[in-house]
C-alpha positions, -999 to 999 in steps of 0.1 A, spaced: -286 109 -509 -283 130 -540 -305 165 -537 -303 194 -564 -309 225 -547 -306 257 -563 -302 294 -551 -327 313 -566 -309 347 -546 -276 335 -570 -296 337 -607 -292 361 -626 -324 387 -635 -332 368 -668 -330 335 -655 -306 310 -662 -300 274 -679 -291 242 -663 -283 209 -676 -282 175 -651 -260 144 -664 -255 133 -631 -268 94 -632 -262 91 -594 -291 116 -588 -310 91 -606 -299 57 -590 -301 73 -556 -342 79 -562 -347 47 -574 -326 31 -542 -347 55 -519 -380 52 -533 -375 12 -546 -380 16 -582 -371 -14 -597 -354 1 -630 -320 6 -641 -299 31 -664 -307 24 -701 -298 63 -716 -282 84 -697 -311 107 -684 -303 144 -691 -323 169 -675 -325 200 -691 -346 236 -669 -347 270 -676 -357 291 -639 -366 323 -640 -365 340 -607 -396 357 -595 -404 380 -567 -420 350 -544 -408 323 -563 -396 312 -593 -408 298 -633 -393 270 -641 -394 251 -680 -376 218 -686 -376 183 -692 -354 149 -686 -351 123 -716 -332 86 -714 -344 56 -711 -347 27 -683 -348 -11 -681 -377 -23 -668 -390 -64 -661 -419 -69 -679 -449 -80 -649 -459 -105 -671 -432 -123 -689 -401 -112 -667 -380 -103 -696 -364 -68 -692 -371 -40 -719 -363 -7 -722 -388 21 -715 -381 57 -731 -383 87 -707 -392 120 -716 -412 146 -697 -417 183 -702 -433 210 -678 -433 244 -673 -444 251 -636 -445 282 -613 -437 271 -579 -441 298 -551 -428 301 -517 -449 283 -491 -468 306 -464 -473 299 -430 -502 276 -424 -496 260 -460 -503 219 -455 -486 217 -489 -447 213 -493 -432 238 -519 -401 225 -536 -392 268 -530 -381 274 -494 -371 306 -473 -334 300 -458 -315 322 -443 -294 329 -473 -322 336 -489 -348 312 -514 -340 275 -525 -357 254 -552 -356 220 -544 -355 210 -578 -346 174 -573 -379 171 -555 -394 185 -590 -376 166 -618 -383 130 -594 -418 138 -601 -422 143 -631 -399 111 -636 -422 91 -617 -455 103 -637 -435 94 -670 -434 56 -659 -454 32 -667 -483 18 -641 -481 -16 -655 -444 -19 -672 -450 -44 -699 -426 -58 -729 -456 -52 -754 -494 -48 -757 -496 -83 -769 -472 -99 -739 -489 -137 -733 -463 -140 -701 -459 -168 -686 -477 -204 -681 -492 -202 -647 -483 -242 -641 -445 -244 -655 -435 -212 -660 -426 -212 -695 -426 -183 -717 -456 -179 -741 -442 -153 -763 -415 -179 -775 -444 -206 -779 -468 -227 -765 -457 -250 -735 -467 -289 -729 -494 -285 -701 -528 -296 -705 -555 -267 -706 -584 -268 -685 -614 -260 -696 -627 -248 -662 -655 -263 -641 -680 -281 -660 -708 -271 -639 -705 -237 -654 -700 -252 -692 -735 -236 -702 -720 -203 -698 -695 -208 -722 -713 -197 -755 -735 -173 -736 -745 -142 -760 -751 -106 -740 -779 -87 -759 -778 -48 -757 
């Protein structure tokens, strides 16, 4: 499993810049946690940290893209990723239920900044990953694909029992 963990004892007083190309980090998450993407762009994380006395600033942001099946229609697309933060994270006290991505080591503090750039990730998909605003998806009897056209089947016009709701009118 892929983990970026940085040394905040190692940066340097006035912080320091760090680019991530490595797509493994990605596909690794997305194994882990069963996202059902895969690589469009090549995601390239970019953060700025900024070492503080109980913890650390950190500015960045990850842009690429990922292919994604549509939940209506099936057909993959590709869904553009870009996040930005700016965060302080601190190091956790004793009795803190919360994790902290900064930890206390024996060689000093650690940012777990995988931990950070997967959630940021993960807000910047979609809830409901869909083609277009205007998918139709799929025919519910043969399956075929109502984007590309009509199908064949016969539409039912529900339960004719309820056929004097049909052209009911709401008044405010």
């Amino acid at each position: 499993m892929s983990e970026l963990w940085i040394t905040l004892n190692d940066l340097p007083e006035e912080g320091e810049n760090f680019v991530f190309e490595d797509q493994n980090f990605w596909s690794d998450k997305w194994k882990q946690y069963k996202v059902a993407v895969t690589a469009g762009a090549p995601l390239i994380s970019n953060v700025y940290i900024l070492p503080q006395d109980k913890g650390c600033l950190i500015r960045g942001g990850t842009s690429g893209s990922v292919t994604f099946a549509c939940d209506r229609c099936t057909a993959d697309f590709k869904h553009q990723i870009s996040t930005e933060f700016e965060e302080y994270e601190q190091v956790a006290e004793n009795g803190d239920d919360e994790l902290s991505p900064v930890v206390k080591t024996k060689e000093g503090l650690k940012l777990d900044l995988g931990a950070l750039l997967w959630e940021h990730f993960a807000m910047a998909l979609p809830i409901k990953p869909l083609c277009n605003e205007n998918c139709k998806g799929l025919c519910a009897k043969c399956g075929a694909d109502l984007n590309k056209g009509d199908c064949e089947c016969e539409k039912e016009e529900g339960d004719p029992r309820l056929a004097v709701f049909r052209n009911l009118k709401i008044k405010n």
